[in-house]
N, C-alpha and C positions, 0 to 999 in steps of 0.2 A: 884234439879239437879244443880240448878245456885249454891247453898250453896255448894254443894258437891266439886265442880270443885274449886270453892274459896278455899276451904280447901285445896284438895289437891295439887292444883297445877299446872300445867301444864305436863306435861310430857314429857320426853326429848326425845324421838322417834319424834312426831308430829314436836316437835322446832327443831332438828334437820335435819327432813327432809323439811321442811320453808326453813330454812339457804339454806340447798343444793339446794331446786328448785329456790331460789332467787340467789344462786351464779349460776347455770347453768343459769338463762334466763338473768345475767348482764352478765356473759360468752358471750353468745350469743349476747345480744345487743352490748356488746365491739366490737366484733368480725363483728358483722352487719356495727357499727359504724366506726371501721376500713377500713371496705370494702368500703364503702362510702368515706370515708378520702382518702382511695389512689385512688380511680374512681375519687375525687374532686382533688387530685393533679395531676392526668394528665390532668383534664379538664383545670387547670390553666398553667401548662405547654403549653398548646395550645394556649391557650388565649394569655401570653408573647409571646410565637413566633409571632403569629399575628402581636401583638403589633410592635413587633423589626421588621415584615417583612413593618408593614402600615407604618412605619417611615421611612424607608429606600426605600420606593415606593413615597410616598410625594414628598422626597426628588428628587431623581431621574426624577421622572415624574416635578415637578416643575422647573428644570434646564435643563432638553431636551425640554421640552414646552417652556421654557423663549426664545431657543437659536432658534429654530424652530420661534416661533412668529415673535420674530426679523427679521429674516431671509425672512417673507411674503411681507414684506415691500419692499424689493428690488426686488421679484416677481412681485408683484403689481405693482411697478412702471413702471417697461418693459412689462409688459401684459399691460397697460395704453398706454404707448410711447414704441413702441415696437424699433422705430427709435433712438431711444438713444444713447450716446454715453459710451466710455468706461468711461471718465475723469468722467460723472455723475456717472456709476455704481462705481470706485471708490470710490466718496467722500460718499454713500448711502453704502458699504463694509466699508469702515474706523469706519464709524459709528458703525453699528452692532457690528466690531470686538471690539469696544472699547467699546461697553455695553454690550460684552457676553465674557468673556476672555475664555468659552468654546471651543469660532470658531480657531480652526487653518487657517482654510484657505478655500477661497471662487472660486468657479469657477462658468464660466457662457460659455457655448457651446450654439450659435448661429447653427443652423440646425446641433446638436451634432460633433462639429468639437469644440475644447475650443480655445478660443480668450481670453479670461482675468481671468488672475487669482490674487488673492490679497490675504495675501503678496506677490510680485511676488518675491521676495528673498526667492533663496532655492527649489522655483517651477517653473523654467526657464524651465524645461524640459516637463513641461505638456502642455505649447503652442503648438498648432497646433493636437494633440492627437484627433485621428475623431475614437470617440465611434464605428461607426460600425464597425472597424477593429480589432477593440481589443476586441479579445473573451472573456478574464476575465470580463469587463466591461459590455459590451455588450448587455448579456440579461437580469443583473436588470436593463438598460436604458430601453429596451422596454419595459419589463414588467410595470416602470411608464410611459412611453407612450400609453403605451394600458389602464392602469387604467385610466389614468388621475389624479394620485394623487399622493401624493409625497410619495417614497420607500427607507425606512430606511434601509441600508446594514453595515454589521459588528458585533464586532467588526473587524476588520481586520488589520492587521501589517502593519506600515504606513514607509514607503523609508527613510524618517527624523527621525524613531524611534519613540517606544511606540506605542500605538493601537489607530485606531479611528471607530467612528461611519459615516458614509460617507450618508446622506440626499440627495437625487435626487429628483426634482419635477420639469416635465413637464411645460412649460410655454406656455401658447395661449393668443395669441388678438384678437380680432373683428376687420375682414377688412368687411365693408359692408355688418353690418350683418351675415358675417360668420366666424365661428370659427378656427380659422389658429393656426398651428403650429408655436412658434418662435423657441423655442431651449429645454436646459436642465440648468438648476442651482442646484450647489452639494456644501452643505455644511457639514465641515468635523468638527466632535467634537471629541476634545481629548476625549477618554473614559479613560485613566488610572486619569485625570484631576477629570473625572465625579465622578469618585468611591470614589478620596478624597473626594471631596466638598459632597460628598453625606453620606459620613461616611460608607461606605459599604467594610467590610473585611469578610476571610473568618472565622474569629470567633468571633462574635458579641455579646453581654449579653449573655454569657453562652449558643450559639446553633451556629453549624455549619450553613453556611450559601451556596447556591450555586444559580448558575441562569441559564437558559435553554431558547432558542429561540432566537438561534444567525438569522441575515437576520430579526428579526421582526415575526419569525415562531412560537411562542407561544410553547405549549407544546410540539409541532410535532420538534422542532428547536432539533440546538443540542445543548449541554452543551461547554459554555465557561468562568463560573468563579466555583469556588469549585469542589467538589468529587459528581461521580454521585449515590454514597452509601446514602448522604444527600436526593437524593428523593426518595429512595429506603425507606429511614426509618423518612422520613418528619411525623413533628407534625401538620406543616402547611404551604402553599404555598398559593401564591398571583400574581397575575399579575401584570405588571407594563404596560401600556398604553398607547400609542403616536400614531398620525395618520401613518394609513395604518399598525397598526405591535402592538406585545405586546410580553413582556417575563414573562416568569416565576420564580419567585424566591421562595426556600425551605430552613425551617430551621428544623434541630434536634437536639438532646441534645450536648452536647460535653460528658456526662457523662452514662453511662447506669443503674443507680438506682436514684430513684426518693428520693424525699424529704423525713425525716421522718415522719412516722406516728402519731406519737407522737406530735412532733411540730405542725403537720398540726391540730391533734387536740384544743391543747391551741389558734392558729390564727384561727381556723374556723368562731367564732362568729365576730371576726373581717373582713375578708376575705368577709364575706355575706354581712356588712355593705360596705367595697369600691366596690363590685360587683354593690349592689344597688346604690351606689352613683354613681356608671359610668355607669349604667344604665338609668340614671334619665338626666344625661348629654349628652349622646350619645342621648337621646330622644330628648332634649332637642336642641341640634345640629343639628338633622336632622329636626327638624321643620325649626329652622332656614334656614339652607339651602334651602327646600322647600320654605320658604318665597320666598328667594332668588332667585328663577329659575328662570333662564332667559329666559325660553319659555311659551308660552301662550297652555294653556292645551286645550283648542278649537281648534284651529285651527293648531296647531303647528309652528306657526309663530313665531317669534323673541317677546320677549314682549318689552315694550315703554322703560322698563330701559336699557337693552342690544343695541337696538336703537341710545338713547341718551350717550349713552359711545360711539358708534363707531363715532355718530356725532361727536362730541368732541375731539376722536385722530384724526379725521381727516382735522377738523379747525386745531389744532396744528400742524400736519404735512404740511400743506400748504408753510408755509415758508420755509419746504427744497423740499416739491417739486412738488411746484407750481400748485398742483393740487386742483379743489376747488369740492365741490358736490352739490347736489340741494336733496331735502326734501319734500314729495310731501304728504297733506295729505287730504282725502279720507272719506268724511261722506257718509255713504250708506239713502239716501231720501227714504220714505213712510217705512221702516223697523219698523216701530214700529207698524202700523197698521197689517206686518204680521205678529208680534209676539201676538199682541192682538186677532189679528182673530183667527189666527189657532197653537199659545200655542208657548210656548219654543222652542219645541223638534222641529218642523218645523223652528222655527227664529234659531235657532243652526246650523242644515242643510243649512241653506241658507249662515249664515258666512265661515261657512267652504266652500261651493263651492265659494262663493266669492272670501276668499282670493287664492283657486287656482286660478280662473282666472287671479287674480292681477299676481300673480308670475311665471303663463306663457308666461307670458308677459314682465318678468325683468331678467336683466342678471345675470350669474351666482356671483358677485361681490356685487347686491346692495342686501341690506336688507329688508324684509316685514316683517311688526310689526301690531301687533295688538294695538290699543289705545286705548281699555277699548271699550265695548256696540259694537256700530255698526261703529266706528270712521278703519281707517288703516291708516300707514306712511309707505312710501316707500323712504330708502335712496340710492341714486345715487351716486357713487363717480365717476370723472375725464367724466363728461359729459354736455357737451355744450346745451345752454337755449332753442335753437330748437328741440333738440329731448325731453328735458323736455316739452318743450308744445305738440308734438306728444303724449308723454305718457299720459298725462294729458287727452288728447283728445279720444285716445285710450281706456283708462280707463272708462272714461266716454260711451261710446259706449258698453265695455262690458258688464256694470253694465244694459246696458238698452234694452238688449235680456235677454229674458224669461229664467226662472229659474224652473226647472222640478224636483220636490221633493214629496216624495209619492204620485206621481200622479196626483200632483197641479201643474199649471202653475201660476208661482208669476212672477210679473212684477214690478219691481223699479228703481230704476236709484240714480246715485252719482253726488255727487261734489267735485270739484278736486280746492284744491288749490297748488301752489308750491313757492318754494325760491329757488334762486341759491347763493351758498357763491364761492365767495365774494363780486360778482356783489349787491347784495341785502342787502348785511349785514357784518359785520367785527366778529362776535362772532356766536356761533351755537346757543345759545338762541334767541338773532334776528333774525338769521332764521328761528326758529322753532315759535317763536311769528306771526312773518309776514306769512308764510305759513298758520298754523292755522286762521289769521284774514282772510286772501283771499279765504281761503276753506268758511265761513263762509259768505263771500261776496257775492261767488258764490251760497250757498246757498240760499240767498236772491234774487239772482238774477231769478234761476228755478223757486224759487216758487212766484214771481211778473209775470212770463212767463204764467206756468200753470193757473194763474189766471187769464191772457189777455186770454189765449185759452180757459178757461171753460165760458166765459164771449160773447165771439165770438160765443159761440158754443149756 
């Protein structure tokens, strides 16, 4: 049989129909391959949008956050000294406006009536303007007076021309312990300013661009930059982020046919290498950043690096405004004996009710941090060495009522050290040294105590 077929040959029906079911199934695979090719070109047409929307959100959100931050500073200072003067809230406004050329112009409303505005050229006419009577303003004032948090409005047409974003946040001090109302401070960001510095037009790397969620209303807002056809036919939309508010931005093609097929084919094997390669980095970024978090995943406290940053702008702010903090930190005694006895999962419950206690008991201003193990710091700004030793004292007291966790009654107790800057120290690391050493002093001190009481006993 084998001889036979040598002989003769092959036959051209069989080979011919090979040929044909080998061009119909690369038909097919073309055509498979195709379809994949153009599902992967819009997959990547998403992915650029993204890209142009994450850039353009960065940006944005990094230059409203800059101006905003800023801007806490002169909050904090009147929530500190609520008794302040204008001449101070000036030179603390000169400032910001000259490290944010975002700010047009600052207003500060004492029980919402505005007393100062800076520049005051130009805004002569907003003196004396008392929020309750003016219905345009009106009720996003209360609106951040009932939240308590600052309420981003606009864009809106500003009387000088061009559009701004108008920032309101509620301002309160502590009179004896209780929480008072001072006024209202509104900072005004050019937004036609924002979109330059931000690079945000309404056609971007080859996609329509638009943005939705004027007032800070997110999706529900309305539309005030581009066409609302753009989210009609969005490849991809993004939020952009700022307290109390967020907008939405969308982009789509500017064209309505996609790349060719063809081309897409020759860059495919390329294409899969820089996916994987921005795969491998985006991985690689977000660990990073997780490194980086500034919160303690226990207890959801601040962690020691976030901490130590706030320490630190706030010794450097000292010398414009006069205000210094204190540092108080916080070893929790016999904790290791409850985590030996009765495991983790109980020594985990017990930090976590811990540091709430610590932070029901501190104002909304200071920071509670976690320091690693059974350690806490707590930072104070603009408070005097007496009520540092109240807290200290305080602290100590809570830590030393019983602790009710799966049905165990745990009993331990802390030791509190603290620093005051600048009384104690000229730099934040000497405070944080000296505090630490005195926490540890006190420690010494409990447990030479305990040992006179079990000695007694």
């Amino acid at each position: 049989m084998k001889q036979k077929l040598l002989r003769a040959g092959l036959s051209a029906a069989p080979v011919y129909s090979l040929i044909g079911v080998m061009l119909i199934v690369c038909l097919g695979l073309t055509e498979y391959v195709a379809g994949l090719a153009q599902q992967r070109a819009e997959q990547i047409l998403q992915m650029e949008a993204t890209v142009v929307l994450a850039r353009m959100r960065a940006r944005m959100e990094s230059e409203i956050n800059s101006v905003l931050y800023l801007s806490r500073s002169l909050t904090t200072f009147i929530a500190v000294q609520p008794q302040s003067t204008p001449e101070r809230w000036r030179e603390l406004s000169r400032e910001i406006v000259g490290e944010a050329p975002l700010v047009r112009n600052i207003g500060l409303a004492p029980d919402n009536v505005i007393r100062f505005v800076y520049p005051l050229q130009g805004n002569e006419a907003a003196i004396g303007l008392d929020y309750r009577t003016n219905a345009q303003q009106w009720p996003a004032v209360e609106e951040a007076m009932s939240s308590g948090k600052m309420k981003l409005a606009g864009p809106v047409p500003l009387i000088q021309g061009g559009h701004g974003l108008i920032a309101r946040t509620p301002i309160y001090y502590q009179d004896d312990a209780v929480r008072r109302y001072w006024g209202l401070a509104s900072i005004v960001v050019d937004y036609d300013r924002l979109l330059g510095q931000a690079d945000v037009h309404e056609v971007l790397g080859g996609f329509n661009i638009a943005i939705r969620g004027a007032d800070g209303e997110g999706e529900q807002g309305d539309l005030f930059f581009g066409e609302e056809v753009v989210f009609e036919q969005a490849l991809a939309k993004m939020s952009v982020y700022f307290p109390s508010g967020s907008w939405v931005m969308a982009a789509s093609l500017t064209r309505h046919t996609l790349p060719s097929v063809v081309i897409l084919r020759l860059v495919s094997w390329l294409i899969i290498a820089i996916l994987a390669g921005g795969a491998v980095l985006m991985f690689q970024l977000y660990r990073f950043a997780h490194k980086q978090s500034l919160t303690d995943t226990l207890t959801g406290s601040a962690n020691r690096r976030l901490l130590m940053y706030r320490a630190e702008q706030l010794s450097q702010l000292y010398a414009r405004t006069g205000d210094g903090f204190a540092l108080l930190f916080i070893d929790l005694n016999h904790f290791k004996q409850v985590n030996d006895t009765f495991g983790h999962q109980v020594g985990d419950q017990l930090l976590i009710q811990a540091a709430a206690r610590i932070e029901q008991n501190t104002r909304v201003s200071d920071t509670l941090a976690r320091n690693g193990g059974d350690e806490f710091i707590v930072l104070q700004p603009g408070v005097a060495r007496e009520h540092v030793e109240q807290l200290a004292s305080k602290i100590e007291e809570l830590m030393a009522e019983p602790f009710i966790i799966d049905g165990l009654t745990l009993s331990i107790s802390a030791s509190v050290g603290y620093a005051v800057f600048p009384d104690d120290g000229h730099s934040a690391d000497e405070i944080i040294n000296l505090a630490d050493s005195r926490m540890y002093e006190r420690k010494r001190e409990k447990k030479q105590l305990e040992k006179k009481q079990e000695g007694e006993g």
